[in-house]
C-alpha positions, -999 to +999 in steps of 0.1 A: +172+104+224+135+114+225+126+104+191+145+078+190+117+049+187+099+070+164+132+070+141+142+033+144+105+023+132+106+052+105+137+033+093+125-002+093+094+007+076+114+022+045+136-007+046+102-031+047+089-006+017+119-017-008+144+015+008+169+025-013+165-003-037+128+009-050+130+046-045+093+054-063+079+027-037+051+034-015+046+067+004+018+086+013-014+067+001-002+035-004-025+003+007-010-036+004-036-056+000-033-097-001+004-087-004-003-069-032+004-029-033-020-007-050+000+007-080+009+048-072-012+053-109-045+042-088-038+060-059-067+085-065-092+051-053-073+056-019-088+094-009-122+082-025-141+069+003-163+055-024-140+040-048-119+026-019-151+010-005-163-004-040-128-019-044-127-038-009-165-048-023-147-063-056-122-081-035-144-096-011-164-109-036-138-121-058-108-129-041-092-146-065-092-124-091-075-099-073-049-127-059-040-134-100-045-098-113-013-075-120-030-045-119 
């Protein structure tokens, strides 16, 4: 019973993430942005401080685009 918060929330997030139904969805390094998920094939931009902060720059300054893009 000690862990059991820890389990329940493990649970709903993998149920939240797609579960059983998309089992290649997000794990480690995974960011949602605008309800959009970065794609696992640009995951690399996530451990770059760098990259990840010139994204967020693109996206603040063009919101839009990345509303309408499909990555």
């Amino acid at each position: 019973m000690k862990y059991r918060a820890f389990v329940t929330a493990s649970q709903k997030a993998y149920e939240r993430a797609g579960g059983a139904a998309e089992p290649e969805g997000p794990g480690a390094s995974t960011a949602v942005i605008n309800d959009k998920r970065i794609p696992a094939e640009l995951g690399e931009v996530l451990l770059d401080g760098t990259l990840f902060t010139q994204l967020l720059q693109q996206i603040h300054t063009n919101p839009l685009e990345w509303e309408h893009t499909t990555l």
